[in-house]
C-alpha positions as CSV (number, residue, x, y, z in Angstrom):
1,X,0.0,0.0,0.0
2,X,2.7,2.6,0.6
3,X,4.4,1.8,-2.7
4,X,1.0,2.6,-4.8
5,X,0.9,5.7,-2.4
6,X,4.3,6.6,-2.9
7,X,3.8,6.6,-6.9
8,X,0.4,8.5,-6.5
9,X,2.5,11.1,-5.2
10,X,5.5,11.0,-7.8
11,X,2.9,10.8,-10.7
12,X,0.6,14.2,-9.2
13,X,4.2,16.0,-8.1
14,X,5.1,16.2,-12.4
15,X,4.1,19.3,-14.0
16,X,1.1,19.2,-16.3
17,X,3.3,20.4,-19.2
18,X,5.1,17.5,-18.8
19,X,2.5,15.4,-18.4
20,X,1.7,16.3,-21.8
21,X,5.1,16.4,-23.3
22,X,4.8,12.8,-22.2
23,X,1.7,11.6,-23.5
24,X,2.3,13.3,-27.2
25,X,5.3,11.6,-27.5
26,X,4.2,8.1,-26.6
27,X,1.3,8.7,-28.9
28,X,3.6,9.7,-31.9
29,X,5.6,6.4,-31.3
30,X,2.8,4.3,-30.9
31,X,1.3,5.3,-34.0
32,X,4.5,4.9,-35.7
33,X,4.5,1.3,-34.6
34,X,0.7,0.7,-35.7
35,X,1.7,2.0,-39.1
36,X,4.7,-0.2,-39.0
37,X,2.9,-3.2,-38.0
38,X,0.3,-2.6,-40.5
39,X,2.6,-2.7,-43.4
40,X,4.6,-5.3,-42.1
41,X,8.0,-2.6,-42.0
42,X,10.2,-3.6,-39.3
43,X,12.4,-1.1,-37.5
44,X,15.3,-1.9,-39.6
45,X,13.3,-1.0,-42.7
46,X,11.9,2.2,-41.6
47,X,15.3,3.2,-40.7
48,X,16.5,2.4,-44.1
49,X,13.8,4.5,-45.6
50,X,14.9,7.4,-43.4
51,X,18.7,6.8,-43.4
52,X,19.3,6.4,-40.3
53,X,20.5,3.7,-37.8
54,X,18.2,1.1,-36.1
55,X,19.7,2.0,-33.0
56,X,17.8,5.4,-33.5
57,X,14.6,4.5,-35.1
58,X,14.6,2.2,-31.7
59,X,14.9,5.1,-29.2
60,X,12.0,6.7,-31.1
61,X,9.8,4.0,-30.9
62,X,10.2,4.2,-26.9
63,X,7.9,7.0,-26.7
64,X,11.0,9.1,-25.1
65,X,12.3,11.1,-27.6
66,X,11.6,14.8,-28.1
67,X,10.3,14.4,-31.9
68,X,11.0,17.9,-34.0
69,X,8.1,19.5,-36.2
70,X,11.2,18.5,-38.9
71,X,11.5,15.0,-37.6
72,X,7.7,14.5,-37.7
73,X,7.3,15.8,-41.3
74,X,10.4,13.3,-42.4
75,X,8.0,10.3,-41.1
76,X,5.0,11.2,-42.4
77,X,6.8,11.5,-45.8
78,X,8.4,7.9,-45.9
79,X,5.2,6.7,-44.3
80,X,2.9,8.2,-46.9
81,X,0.4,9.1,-44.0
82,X,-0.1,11.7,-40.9
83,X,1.1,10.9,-37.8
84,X,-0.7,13.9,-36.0
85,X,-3.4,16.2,-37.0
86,X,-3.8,20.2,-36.4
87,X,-7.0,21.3,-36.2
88,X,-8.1,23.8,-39.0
């Protein structure tokens, strides 16, 4: 019981904007892996198609890195598809 207290606490003592730095990130690397799935790409692939190293492409796919507005772009290019959308 004090462990799922003590987490409570860590979870509600991170900033909002964090919070959502978070989830926006794991949401862009999930869809990149639904999209990869569905086209039967494997990380090795997709790195290919962007030139760069697995190793990378793997660190993305974590949900932890900070994706650019440049990065984001570059995927949805070799993807063919959008991997976020801004509202009009």
């Amino acid at each position: 019981m004090t462990q799922n207290s003590l987490f409570r606490q860590c979870l509600a003592d991170i900033p909002e904007e964090q919070k959502a730095e978070f989830e926006l990130s794991f949401g862009i690397a999930e869809r990149i892996c639904e999209i990869l799935k569905a086209r039967n790409l494997t990380q090795k692939d997709f790195a290919r198609q962007l030139h760069k190293r697995e190793s990378e492409i793997s660190k993305w796919l974590t949900g932890r890195h900070n994706f650019t507005v440049q990065t984001i772009a570059r995927i949805e290019a070799a993807l063919g598809c959008k991997l976020i959308q801004v509202a009009q």
